[in-house]
N, C-alpha and C positions, 0 to 999 in steps of 0.2 A: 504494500500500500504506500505510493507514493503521494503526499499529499502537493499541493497548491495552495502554497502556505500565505499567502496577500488573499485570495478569496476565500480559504477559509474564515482568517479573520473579516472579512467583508459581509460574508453572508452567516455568521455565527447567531444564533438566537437559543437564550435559554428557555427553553420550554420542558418544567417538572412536573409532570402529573402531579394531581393535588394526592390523591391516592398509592402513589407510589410508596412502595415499603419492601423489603429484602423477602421477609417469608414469601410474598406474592411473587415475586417477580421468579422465586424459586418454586413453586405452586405451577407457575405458567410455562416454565422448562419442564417441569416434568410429565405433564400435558403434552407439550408439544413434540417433545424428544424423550423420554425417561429413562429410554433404553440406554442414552447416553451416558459416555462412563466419565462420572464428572471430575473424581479422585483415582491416579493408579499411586499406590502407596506400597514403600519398601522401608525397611532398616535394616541396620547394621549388624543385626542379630540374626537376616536371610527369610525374615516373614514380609509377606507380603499380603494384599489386600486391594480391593478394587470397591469403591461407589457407584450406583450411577444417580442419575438429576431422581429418577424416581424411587429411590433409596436413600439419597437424603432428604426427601420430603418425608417420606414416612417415619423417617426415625426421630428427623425434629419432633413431628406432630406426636408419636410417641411420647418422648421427652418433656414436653409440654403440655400433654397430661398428665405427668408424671409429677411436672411442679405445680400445677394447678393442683393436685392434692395435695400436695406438700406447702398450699398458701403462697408461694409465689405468683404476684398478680402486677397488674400496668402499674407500671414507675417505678419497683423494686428492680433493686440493686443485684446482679448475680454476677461475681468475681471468679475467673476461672484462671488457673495455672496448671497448664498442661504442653507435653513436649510436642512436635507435628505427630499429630494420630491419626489415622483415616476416620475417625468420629467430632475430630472438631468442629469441621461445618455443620455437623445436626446439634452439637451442642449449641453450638453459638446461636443456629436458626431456630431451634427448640427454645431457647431462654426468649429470642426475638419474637416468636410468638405467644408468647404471653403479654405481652407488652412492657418488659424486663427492659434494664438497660445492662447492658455488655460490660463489664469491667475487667478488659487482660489483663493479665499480669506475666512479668519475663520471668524465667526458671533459675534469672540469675540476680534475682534479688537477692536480700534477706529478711527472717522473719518480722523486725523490724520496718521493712519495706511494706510487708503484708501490711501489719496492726494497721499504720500510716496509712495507706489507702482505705481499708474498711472501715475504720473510725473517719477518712475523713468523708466517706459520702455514704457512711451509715447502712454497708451492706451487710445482710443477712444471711445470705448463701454463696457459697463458694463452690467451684466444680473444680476439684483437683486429683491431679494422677497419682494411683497409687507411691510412686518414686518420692514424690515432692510432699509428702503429707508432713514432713516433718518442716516443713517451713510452715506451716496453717496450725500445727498441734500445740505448739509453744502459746499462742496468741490468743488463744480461743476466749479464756477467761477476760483479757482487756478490750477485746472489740464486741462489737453488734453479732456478728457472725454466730448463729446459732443450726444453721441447715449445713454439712456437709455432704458433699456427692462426690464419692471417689471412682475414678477412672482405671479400668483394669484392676479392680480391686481383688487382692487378693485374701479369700477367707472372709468369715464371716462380718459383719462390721462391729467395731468395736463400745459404740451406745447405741441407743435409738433417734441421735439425730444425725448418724453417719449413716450413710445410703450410697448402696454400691450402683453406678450405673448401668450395668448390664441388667440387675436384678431390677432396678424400676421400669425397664423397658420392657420386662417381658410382659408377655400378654396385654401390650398397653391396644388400644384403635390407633390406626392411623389414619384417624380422621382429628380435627382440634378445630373447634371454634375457640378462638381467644378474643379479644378487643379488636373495631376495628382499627387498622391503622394508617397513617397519614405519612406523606412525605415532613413533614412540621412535627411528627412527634419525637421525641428524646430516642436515641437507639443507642449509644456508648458517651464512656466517659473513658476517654483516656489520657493518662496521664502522662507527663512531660517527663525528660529529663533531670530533670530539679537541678539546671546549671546556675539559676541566680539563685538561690534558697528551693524551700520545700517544693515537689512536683505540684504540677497545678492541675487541676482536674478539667480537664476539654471535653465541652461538652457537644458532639455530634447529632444532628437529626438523623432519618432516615434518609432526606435528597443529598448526603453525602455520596453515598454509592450511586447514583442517580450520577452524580457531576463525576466523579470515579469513572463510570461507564463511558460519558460523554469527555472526559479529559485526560484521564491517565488509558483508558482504551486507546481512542483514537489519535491522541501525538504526542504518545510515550510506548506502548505496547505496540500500535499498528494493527490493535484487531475490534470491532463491533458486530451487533448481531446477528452482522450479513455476513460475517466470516464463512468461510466454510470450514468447521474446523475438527472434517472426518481425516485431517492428516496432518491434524496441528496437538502441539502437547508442550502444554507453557509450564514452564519454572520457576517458579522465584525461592530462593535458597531462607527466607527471611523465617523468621519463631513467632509463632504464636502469640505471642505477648507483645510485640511490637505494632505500633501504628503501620510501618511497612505489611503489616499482615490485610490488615485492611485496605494499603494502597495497591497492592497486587493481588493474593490469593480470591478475597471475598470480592474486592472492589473494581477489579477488574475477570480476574477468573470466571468466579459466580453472577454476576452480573450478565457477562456478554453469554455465558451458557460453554463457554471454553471446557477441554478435557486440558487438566494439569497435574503434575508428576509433583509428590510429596513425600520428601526421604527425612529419614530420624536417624540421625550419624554426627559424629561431630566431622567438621570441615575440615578434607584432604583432599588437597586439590587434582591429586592421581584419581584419590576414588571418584572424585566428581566426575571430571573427565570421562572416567570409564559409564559412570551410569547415563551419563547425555550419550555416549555411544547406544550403549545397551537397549536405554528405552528409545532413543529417537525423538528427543527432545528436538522441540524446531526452532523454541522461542525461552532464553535464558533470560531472568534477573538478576543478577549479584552485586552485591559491594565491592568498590575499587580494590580491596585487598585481594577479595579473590582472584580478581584479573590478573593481580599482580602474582599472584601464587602461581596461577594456572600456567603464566609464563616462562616460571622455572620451574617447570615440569621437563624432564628430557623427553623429546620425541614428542613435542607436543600435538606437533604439525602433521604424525601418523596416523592419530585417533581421526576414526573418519565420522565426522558430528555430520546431523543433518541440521545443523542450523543457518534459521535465514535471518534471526534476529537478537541481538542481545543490548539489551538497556542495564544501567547501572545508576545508583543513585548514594547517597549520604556524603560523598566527598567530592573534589572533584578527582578526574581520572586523569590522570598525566598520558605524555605521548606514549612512552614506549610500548605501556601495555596495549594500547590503543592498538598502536602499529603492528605490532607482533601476534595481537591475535587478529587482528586484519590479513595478515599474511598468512595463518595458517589458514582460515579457514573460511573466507573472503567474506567478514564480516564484521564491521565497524559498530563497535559497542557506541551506545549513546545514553548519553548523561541526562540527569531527571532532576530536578529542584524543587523543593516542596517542606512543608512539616508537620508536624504530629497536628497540626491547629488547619491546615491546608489539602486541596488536591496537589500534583500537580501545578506549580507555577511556571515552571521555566523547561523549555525539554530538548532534546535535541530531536526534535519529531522525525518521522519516516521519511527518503527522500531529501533532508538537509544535506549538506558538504559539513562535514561535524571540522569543528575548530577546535582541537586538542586544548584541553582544560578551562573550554568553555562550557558554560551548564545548558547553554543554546540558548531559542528564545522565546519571547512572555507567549503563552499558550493562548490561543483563538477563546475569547468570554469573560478575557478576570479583566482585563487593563492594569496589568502588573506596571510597576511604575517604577523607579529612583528616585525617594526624594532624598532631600537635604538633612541632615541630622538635626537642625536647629527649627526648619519650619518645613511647611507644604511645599514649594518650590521642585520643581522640577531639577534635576543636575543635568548639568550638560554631556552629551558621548566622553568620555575620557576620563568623567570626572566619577569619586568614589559616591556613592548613596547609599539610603536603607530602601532595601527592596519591601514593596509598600503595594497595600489591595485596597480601594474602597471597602467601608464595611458593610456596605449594602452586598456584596457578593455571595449570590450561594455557594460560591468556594473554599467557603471559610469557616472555621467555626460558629456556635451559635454562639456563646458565651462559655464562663468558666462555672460548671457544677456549682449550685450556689454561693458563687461570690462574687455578691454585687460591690467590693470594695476595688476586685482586678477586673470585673465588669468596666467600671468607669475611669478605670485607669487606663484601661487597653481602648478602648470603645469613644474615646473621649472627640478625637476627632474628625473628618472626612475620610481617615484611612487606616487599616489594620497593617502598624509598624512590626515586620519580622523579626527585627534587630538585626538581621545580615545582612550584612554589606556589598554592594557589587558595582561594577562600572560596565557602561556598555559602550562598544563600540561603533564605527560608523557604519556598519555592515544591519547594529542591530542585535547583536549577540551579548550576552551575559558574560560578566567571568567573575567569579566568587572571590572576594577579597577579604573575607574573615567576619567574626563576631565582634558589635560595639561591647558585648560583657567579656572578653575573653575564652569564648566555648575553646573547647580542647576538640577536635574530631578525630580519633584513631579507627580503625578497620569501619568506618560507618556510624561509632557509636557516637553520641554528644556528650560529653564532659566538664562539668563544670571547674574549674580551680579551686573554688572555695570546699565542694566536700571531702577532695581529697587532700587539702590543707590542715581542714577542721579534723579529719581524723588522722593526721601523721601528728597533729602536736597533742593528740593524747597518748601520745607514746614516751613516755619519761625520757629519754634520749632527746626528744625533739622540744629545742624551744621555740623555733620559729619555722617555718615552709613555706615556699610560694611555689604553685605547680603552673606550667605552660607545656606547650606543645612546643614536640621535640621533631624534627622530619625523620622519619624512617623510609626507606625504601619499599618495604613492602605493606606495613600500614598505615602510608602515608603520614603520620606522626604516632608516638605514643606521647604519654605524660611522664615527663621529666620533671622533677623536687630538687628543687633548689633548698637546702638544708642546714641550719644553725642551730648547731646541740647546743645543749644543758650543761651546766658545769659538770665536770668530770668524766665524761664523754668525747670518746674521739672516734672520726671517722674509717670505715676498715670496711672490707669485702665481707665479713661476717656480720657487722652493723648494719650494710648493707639488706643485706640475706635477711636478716630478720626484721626490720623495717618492712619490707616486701613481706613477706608471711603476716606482721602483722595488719597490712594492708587488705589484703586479698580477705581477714577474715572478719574485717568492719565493714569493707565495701565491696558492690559486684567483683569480680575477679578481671572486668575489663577497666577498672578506672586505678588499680594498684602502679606506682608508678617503674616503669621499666627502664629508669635511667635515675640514678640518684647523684646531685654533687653537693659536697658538705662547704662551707663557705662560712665564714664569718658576721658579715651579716648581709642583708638585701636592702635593693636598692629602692629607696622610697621619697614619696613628695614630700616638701615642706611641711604637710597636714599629716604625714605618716602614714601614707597610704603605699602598696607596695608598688613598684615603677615593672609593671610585668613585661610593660614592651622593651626593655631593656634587657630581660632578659629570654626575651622569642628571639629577640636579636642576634642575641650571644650563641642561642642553639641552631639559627638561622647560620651564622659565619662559619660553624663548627662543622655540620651535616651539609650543609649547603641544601637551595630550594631549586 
């Protein structure tokens, strides 16, 4: 699909049915096609597993009679933490039809993480994999969470508000009348990053997936309902617990009515390779790391892929991997711009000439913009800006989970400010020039400075830390700690070592930092604030960008 990227935007109109909602639109796939195999599902363990569109409608609507006894009802809160399973789209679409709202959670939190979410938007049931119950079991006494539903549960369940999923499904109809629902009504809350302080609770409608369909489909992915896609099999490598789950998997997959390849493995970029062989994958997602991995693969250029498409998002992708996997396998990865609060803002759509470590450009419908860090103003080509939405767009979030305090902080003006930074050229193209707060981005993920600050100086060794981004070659930066011990404390490869251990087990294991240097002190304003660009600087001259 090559598009005609000036008439798209010329003749772009949004048009959301008022009635649009995810269970229907998955209702009306399986009507029309059912036979179709929506999930082909493998892991690391050699089982395997197959959906089709008329199998996970039944097993939602199962499911959702299943909480419908169990009192979950419209505007209740259901929190789920689970690895890629061939059952998560009927979870997700089972809770959706009740009139539930969605609350992911990544597998690489901690329990801490959990309490934090269900306390802050007051949920009561959680769907978790039998693996991960020991991040929910700790927690149970401090938060609302009183429903548990375990996944692949092994044996029988341990009270009677632990409920195994296989066992609520059985013998349920697969028929559900729930609420009706509306493109306007709530369908997830997900949560941010927590790069400036605590994660903020983003709250989505249902015409999110609607604008998914119509913008990450069509000039990010290259496919919509007219696809034909009896010889298509789309991938996105991303977890469950991320907003990317729903910028690809649900939001674009389930939507357009696609068959998509879902593996539960951790990332090696041989074995990847080998399963887009295998299955005949046509159309990849991944994050720049992996690009970068896949390329020092030996013999990369052997593996015979049938791919005709591969997009990429969270970072931007530098040349070489670009080039190199252009050359094996004559297909030019392209780059996607967006966030947890967004579709789709910026893309290198189907048919562009891609400009290496451009994120491409504003997508046909939002009127993505530059402006100026101090006011509305437009910046001119050349010049740095904050990438900026009207907030009237349905591309955006609705608001934050009740909080009308970052309601009217965010909301305040003519336009919903990203905080990232970018300059466009005269061509028209984006290039990503970093965060006004400092974000850290290593393999995709967003990182704040200050959590991985806040918790190296509760380490007795540490009196002071300032953490930035360090460039790395293959995950395009990790977090480097800038380091000033405690009295009687010196720096060493074993202080090291254990810094790092105690890192990984206060915070996810991707924000621990993987370059430490001990220093005297850091370098700060007159008002004693720390000077961090001074020191991106430093890791800038060292690694080089």
């Amino acid at each position: 699909m090559a598009l005609d990227y000036e008439r798209e935007r010329e003749n772009f109109e949004w048009e959301i049915p008022g009635d649009y909602n995810l269970p229907a639109v998955i209702e009306d796939h399986a009507e029309s096609f059912g036979d179709r195999v929506a999930v082909r599902f493998r892991d690391d363990q050699g089982n395997e597993a197959e959906r089709t569109y008329a199998d996970l409608r039944d097993d939602a609507n199962r499911f959702a009679n299943a909480l419908a006894d169990l009192g979950v009802g419209e505007g209740d809160r259901v929190m789920h933490l689970f690895p890629r399973h061939p059952d998560a789209f009927a979870i997700q679409l089972g809770a959706l039809d009740r009139g539930a709202l969605l609350v992911p959670c990544s597998a690489m939190l901690k329990p801490k993480d959990i309490a934090f979410r269900a306390n802050d938007c007051e949920a009561e049931t959680v769907v978790v994999h039998d693996s991960l119950t020991d991040m929910v079991q700790p927690v149970l006494d401090e938060t609302p969470l009183e429903r548990v539903i375990v996944l692949d549960a092994d044996g029988a369940p341990d009270s009677e508000n632990w409920h195994g999923f296989a066992d609520l499904l059985d013998g349920r109809e697969t028929d559900h009348e729930g609420p009706a629902l509306a493109a306007e009504d709530p369908m997830s809350i997900n949560y941010t990053s927590g790069t400036t302080g605590q994660p903020k609770p983003v709250l989505h409608r249902h015409r999110w997936m609607h604008c998914f369909e119509r913008i990450n489909g069509r000039y990010w992915w290259g496919v919509d309902r007219d696809t034909d896609f009896s010889d298509e099999l789309l991938w996105a490598t991303t977890g469950t617990g991320w907003a990317k789950w729903f910028w690809s998997p649900v939001g674009v997959g389930l939507t357009t009515g696609a068959t998509q390849f879902v593996y539960e493995g951790e990332f090696d970029a041989g074995t990847y390779l080998d399963l887009m062989e295998e299955e005949g994958v046509t159309r990849l997602c991944a994050v720049p790391t992996q690009y970068r991995m896949f390329t020092q693969v030996d013999g990369m250029a052997d593996y015979d892929l049938a791919l005709t498409e591969a997009v990429s998002a969270g970072e931007p992708l530098n040349r070489e991997p670009i080039q190199e996997f252009e050359d094996a396998f004559g297909v030019t990865p392209r780059d996607g711009y967006g966030q947890t609060e967004t579709v789709a803002l910026v893309t290198n759509y189907p048919g562009i000439d891609v400009k290496p470590g451009s994120m491409g450009k504003p997508v046909p419908g939002i009127d993505v913009t530059l402006l100026d860090t101090q006011d509305e103003e437009e910046v001119a080509p050349g010049e740095t800006g904050e990438v900026s939405v009207p907030v009237d767009s349905p591309a955006i979030f609705d608001s934050y989970y009740e909080k009308p305090d970052l309601d009217a902080e965010t909301f305040h003006g003519d336009y919903y400010r990203t905080g990232d930074l970018a300059r466009m050229d005269e061509d028209g193209y984006f290039f990503f020039e970093g965060r006004a707060d400092d974000i850290i981005i290593s393999s995709g993920y967003r990182i704040g400075p200050f959590e991985v600050e806040d918790a190296l100086v509760g380490h007795d060794a540490v009196a002071e830390a300032a953490a930035v981004a360090s460039p790395h070659d293959e995950r395009g930066n990790v977090v480097k700690a800038y380091v000033v011990l405690a009295d009687g404390y010196e720096g060493s490869e074993e202080l090291t070592g254990e810094l790092q251990d105690y890192m990984k087990a206060q915070t996810a294991p991707y924000k621990y930092p993987r370059r430490i240097e001990y220093v005297d002190e850091l370098p700060t304003t007159s008002s004693g604030k720390i000077r961090r660009i001074e020191l991106r600087e430093q890791e800038r001259q060292k690694f080089g960008e």
